[in-house]
Backbone as a chain_set.jsonl record, in Angstrom:
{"seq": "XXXXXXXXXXXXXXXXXXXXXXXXXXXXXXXXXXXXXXXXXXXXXXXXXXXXXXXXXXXXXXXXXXXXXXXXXXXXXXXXXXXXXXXXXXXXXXXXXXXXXXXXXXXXXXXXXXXXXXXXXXXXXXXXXXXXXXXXXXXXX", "coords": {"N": [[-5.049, 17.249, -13.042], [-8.115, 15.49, -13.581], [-11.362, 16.688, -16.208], [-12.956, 16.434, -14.398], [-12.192, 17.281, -12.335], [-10.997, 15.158, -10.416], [-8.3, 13.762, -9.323], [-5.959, 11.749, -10.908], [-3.86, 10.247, -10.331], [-4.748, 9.159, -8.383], [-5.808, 6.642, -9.211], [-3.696, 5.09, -8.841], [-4.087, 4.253, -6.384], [-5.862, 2.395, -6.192], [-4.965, 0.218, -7.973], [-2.94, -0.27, -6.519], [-4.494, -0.919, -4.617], [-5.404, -3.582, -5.732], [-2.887, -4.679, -5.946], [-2.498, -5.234, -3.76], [-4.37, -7.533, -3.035], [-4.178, -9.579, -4.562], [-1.925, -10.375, -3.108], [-2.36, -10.781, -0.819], [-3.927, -13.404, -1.355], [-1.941, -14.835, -2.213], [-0.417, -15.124, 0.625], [-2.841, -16.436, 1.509], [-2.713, -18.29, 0.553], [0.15, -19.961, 1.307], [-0.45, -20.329, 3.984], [-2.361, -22.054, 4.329], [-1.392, -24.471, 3.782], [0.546, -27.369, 4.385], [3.605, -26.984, 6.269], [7.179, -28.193, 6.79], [8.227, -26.882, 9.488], [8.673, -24.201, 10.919], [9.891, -22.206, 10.408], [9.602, -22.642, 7.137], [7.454, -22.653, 6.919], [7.302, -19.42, 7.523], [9.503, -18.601, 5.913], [8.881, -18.87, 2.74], [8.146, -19.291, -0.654], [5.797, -17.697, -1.269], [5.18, -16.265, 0.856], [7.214, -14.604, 0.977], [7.03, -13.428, -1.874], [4.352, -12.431, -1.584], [4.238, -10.441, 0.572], [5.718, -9.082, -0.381], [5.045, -7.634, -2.529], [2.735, -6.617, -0.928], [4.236, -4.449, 0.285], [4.795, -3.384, -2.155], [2.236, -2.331, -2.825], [1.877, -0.646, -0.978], [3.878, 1.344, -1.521], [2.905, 2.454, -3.725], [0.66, 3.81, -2.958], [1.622, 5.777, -1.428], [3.073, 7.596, -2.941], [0.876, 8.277, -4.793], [-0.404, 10.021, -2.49], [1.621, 11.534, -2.465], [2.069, 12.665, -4.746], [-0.181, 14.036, -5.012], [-2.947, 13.55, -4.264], [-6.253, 13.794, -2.767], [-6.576, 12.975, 0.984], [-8.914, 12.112, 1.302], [-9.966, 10.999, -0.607], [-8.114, 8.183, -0.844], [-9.501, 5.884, 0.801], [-12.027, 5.251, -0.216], [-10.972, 4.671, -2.598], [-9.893, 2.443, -1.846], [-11.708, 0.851, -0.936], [-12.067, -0.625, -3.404], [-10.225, -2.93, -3.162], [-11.785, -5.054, -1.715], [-13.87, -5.803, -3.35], [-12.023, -7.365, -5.0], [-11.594, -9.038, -3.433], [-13.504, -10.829, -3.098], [-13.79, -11.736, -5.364], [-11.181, -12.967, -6.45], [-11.428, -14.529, -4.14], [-12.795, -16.825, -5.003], [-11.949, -17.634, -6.87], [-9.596, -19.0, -6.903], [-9.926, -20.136, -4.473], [-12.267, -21.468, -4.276], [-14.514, -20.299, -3.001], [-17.57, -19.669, -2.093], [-19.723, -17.37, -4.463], [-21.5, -15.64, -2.392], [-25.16, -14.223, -2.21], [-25.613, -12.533, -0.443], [-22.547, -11.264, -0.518], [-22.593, -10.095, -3.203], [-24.558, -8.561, -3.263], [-23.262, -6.579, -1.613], [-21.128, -5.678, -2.314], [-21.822, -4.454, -4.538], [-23.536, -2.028, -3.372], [-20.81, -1.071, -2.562], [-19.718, 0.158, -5.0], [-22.02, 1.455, -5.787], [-21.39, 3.444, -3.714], [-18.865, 4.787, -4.077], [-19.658, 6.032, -6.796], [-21.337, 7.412, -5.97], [-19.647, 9.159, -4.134], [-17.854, 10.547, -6.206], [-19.427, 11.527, -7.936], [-21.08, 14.69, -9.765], [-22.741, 16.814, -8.097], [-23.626, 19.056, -8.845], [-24.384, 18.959, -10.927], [-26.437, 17.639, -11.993], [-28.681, 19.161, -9.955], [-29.144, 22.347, -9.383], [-30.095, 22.739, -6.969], [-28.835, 20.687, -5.39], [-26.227, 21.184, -5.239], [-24.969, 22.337, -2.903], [-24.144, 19.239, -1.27], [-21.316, 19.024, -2.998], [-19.7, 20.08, -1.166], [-16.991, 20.096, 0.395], [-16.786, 18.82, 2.915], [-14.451, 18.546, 5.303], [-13.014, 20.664, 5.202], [-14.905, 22.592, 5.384], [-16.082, 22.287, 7.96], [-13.345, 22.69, 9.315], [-13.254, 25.708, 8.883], [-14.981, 26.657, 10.907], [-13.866, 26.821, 12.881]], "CA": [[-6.412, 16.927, -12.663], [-8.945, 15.217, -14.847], [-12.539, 17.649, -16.003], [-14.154, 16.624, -13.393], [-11.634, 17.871, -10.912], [-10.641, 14.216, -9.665], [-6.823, 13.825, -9.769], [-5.998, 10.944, -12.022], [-3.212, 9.517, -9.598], [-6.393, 8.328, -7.584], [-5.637, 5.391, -10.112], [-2.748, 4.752, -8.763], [-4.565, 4.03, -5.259], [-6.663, 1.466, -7.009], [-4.026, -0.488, -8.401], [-2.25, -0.666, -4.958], [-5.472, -2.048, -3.452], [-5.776, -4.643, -6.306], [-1.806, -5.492, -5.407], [-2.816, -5.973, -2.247], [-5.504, -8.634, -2.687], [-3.3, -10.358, -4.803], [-0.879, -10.63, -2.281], [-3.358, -11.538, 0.324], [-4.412, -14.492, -2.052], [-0.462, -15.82, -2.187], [-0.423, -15.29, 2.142], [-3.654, -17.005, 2.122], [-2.576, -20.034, -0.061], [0.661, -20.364, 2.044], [-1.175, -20.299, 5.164], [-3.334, -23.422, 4.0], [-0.411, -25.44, 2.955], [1.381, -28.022, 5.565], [5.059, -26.851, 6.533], [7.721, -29.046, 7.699], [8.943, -26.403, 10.475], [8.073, -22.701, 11.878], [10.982, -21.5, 8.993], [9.217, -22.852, 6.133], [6.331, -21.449, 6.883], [7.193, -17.953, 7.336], [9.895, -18.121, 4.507], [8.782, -19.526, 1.632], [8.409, -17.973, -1.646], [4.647, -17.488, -1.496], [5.421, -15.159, 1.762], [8.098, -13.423, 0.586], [6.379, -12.354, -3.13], [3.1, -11.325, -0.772], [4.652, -9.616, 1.595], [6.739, -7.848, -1.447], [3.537, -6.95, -2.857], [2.14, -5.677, -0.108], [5.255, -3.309, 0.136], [5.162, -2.468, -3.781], [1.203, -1.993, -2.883], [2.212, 0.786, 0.154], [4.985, 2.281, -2.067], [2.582, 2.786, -4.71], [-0.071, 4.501, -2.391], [2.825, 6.973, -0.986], [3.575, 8.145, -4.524], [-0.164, 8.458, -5.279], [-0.598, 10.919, -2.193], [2.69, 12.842, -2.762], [1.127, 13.329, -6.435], [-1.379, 15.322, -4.528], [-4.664, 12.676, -4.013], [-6.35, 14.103, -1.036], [-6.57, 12.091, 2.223], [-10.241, 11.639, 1.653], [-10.128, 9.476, -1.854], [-8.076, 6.827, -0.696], [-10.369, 4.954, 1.887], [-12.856, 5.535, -1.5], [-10.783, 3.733, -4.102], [-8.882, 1.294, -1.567], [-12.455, -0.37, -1.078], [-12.036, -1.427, -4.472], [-9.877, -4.444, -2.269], [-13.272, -6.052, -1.275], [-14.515, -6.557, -4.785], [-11.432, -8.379, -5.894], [-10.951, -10.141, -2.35], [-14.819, -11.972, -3.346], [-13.222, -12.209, -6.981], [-10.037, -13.759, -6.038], [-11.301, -16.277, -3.471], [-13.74, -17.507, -5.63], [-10.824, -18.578, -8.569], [-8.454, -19.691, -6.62], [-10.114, -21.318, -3.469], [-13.599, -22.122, -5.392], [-15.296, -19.739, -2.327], [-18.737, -19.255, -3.135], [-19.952, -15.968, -3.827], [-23.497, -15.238, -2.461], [-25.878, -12.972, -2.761], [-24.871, -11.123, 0.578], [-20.986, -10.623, -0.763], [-22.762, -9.651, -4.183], [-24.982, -7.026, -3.128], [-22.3, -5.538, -0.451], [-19.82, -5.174, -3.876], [-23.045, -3.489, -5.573], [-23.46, -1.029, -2.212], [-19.634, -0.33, -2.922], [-19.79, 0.612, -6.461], [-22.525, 2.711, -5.838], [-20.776, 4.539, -3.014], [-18.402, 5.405, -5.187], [-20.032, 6.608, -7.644], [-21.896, 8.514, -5.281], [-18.598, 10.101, -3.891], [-17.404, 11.253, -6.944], [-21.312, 12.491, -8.524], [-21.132, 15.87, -9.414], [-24.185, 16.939, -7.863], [-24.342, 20.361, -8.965], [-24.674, 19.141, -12.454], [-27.899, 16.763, -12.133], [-29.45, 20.321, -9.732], [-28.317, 23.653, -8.66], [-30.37, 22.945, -5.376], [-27.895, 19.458, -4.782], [-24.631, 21.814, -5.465], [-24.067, 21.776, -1.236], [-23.166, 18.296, -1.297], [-20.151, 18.927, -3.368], [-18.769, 21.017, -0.343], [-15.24, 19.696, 1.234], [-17.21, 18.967, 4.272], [-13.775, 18.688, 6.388], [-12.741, 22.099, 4.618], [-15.964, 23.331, 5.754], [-16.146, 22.37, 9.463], [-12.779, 23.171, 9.905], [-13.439, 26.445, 8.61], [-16.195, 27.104, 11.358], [-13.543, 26.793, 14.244]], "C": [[-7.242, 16.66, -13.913], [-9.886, 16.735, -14.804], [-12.746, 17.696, -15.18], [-13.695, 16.918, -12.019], [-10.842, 16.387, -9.828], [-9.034, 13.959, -10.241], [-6.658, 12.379, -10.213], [-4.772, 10.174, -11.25], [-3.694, 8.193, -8.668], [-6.041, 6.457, -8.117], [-4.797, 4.533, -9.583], [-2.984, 3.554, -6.88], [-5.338, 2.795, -5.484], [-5.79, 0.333, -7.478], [-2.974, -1.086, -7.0], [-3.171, -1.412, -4.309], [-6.028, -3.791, -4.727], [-4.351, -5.48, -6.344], [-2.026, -6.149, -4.27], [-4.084, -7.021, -2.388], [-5.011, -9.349, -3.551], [-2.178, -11.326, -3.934], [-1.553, -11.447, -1.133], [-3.598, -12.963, -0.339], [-2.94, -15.772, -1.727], [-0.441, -16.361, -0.43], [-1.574, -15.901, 2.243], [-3.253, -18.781, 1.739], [-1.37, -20.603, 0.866], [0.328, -20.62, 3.575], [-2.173, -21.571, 5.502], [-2.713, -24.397, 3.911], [0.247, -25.471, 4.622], [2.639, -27.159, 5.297], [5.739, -27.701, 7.409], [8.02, -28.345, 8.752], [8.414, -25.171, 10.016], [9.216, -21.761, 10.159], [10.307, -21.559, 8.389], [8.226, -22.435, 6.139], [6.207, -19.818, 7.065], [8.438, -17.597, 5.736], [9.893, -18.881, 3.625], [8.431, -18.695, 0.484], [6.88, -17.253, -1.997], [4.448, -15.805, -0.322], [6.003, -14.594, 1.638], [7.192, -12.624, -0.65], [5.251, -11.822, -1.816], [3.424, -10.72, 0.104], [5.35, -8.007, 0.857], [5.648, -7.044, -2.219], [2.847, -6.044, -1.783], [3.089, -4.217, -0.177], [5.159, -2.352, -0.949], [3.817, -1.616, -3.362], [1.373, -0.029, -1.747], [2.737, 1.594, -0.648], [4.094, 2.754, -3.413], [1.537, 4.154, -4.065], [0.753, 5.904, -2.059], [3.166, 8.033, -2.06], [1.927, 8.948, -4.697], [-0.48, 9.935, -3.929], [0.719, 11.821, -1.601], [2.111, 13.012, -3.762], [0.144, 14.467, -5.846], [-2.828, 14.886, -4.234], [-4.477, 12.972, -2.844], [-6.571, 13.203, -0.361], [-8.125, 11.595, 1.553], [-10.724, 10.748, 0.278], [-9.339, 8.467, -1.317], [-8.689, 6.088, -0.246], [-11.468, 4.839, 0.202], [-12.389, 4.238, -2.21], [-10.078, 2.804, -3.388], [-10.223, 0.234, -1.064], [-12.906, -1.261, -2.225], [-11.259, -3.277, -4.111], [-11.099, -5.296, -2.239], [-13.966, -6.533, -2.244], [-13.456, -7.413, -5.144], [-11.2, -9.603, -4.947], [-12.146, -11.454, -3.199], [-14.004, -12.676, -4.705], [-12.523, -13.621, -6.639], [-10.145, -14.984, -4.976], [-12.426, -17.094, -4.245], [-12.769, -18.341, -6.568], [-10.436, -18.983, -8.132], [-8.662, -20.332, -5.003], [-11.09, -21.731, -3.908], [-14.342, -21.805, -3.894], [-16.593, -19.388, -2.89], [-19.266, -17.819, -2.646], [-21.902, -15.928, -3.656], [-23.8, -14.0, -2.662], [-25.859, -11.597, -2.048], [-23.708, -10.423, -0.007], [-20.894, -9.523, -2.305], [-23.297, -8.241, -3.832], [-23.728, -5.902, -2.413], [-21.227, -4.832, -1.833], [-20.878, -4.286, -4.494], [-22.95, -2.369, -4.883], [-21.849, -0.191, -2.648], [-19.1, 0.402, -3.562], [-20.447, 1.569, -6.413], [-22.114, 4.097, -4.764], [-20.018, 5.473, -3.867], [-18.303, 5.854, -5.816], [-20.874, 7.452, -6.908], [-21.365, 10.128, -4.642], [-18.286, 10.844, -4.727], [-18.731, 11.67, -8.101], [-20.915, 13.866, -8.491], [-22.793, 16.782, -9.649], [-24.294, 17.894, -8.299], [-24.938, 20.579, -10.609], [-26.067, 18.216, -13.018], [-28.465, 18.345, -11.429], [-28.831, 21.104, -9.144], [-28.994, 23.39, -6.975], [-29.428, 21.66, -4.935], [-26.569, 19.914, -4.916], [-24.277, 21.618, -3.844], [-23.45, 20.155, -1.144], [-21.861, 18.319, -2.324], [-19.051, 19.81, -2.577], [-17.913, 19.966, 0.204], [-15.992, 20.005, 2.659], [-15.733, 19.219, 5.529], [-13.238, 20.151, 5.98], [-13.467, 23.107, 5.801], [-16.087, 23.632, 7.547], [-14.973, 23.039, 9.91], [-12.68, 24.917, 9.783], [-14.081, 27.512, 9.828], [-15.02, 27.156, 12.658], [-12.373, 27.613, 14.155]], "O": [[-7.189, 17.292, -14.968], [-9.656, 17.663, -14.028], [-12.865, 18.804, -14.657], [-14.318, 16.883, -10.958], [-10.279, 16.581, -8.75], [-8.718, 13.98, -11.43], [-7.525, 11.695, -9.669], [-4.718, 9.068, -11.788], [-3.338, 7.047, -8.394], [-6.072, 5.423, -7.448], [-4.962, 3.322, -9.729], [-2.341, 2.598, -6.447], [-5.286, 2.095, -4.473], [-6.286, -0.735, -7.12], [-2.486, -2.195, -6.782], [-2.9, -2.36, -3.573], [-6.785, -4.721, -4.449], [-4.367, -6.67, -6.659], [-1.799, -7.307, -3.918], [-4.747, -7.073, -1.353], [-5.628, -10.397, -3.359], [-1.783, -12.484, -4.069], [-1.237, -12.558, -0.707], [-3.354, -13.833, 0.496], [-2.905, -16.919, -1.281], [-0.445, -17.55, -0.11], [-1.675, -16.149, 3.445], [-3.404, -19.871, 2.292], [-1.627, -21.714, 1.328], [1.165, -21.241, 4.23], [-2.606, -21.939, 6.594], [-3.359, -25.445, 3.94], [0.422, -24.639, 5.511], [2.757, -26.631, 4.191], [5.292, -28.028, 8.508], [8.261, -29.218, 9.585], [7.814, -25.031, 8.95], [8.95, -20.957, 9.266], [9.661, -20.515, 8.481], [7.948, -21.671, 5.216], [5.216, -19.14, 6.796], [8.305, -16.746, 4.857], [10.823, -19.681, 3.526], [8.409, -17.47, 0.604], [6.787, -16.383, -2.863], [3.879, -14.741, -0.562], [5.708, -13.521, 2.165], [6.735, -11.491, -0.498], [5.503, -10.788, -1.197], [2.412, -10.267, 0.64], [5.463, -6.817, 1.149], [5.636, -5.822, -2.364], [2.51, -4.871, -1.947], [2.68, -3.142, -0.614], [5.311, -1.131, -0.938], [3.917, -0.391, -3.427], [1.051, 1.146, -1.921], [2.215, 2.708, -0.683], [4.706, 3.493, -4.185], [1.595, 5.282, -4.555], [0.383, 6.99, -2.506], [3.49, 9.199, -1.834], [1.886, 10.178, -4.715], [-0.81, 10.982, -4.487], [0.769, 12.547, -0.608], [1.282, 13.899, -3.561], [-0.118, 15.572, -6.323], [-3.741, 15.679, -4.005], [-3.546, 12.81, -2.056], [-6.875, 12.22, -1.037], [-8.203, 10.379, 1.382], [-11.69, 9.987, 0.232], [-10.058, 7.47, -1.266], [-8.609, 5.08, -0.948], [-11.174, 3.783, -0.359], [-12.995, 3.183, -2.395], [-9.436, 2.08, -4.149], [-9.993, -0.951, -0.822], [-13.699, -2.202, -2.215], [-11.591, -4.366, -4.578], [-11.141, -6.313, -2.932], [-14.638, -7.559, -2.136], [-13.878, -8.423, -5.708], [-10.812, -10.725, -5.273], [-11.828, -12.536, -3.693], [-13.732, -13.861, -4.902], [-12.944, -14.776, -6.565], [-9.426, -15.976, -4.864], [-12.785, -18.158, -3.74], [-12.906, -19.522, -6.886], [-10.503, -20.118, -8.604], [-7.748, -20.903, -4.409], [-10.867, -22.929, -4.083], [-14.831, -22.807, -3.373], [-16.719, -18.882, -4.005], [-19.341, -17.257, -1.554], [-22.917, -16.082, -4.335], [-23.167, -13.028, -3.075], [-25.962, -10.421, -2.399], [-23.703, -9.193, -0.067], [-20.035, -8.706, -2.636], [-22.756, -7.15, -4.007], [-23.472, -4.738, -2.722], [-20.806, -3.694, -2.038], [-20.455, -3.24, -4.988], [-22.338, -1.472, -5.462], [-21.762, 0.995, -2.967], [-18.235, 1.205, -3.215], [-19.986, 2.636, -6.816], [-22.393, 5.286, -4.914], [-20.363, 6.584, -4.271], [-17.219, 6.386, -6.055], [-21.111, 8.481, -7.541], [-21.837, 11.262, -4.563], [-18.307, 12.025, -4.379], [-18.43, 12.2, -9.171], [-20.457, 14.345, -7.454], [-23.52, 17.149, -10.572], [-25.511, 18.065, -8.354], [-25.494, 21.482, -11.234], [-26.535, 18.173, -14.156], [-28.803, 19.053, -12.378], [-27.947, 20.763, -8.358], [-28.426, 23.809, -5.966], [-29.287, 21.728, -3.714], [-25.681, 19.084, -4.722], [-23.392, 20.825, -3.521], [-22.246, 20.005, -0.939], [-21.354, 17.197, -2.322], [-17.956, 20.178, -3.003], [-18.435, 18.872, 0.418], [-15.89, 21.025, 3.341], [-15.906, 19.95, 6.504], [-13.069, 20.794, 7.016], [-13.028, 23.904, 6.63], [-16.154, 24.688, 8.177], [-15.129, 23.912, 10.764], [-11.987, 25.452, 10.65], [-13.878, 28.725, 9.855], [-15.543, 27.701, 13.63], [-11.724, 27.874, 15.168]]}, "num_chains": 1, "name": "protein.A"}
């Protein structure tokens, strides 16, 4: 575990969701592209690597919470996807990014950084939000 108590595998969750929007990019470009026949369009080498990606992307996540990342960071660091999806269709289809897809990536970032804030160190009266709310409830039953 890093200082700040966040397990450093977390990383590893992050990197899986930036395989995966890679991969999405390859399945989107084959998906755009004529095929002579129903074959060639599902096996071609653009669908096989993204599909293999996606896989490496799962097999990386699996690892990351056997390491010990709790259930409740991945959804966290796998919306890091949505910043690179805007990224990635912008380079490689020339998608334009507006100011909606901009702010929503801003909103994201600051979640984020909101999740992992350790409130008790800006005020001792904001220390309750660093409770393990599902800890907590289940605690109560």
């Amino acid at each position: 575990m890093l200082s700040s108590g966040i397990n450093p595998w977390i990383l590893l969750i992050a990197l899986s969701s930036t395989i995966a929007s890679f991969a999405q990019v390859l399945l989107k470009m084959s998906a755009n592209e004529e095929h002579k026949n129903v074959i060639e369009e599902y096996l071609n080498w653009k669908v096989i690597v993204g599909y293999g990606l996606m896989f490496a992307g799962m097999g990386l996540t699996i690892v990351a919470y056997a390491k010990g990342v709790q259930y409740k960071n991945g959804p966290i660091m796998e919306s890091i996807a949505n910043i690179w999806v805007v990224l990635l269709r912008w380079y490689f289809f020339r998608e334009p990014v507006t100011k909606k897809k901009v702010f929503g990536n801003i909103l994201i970032l600051i979640g984020i950084a909101v999740f992992y804030l350790d409130w008790a160190g800006i005020s001792d009266s904001l220390a309750f939000l660093n409770t393990d709310w599902g800890t907590l409830i289940s605690n109560m039953f």
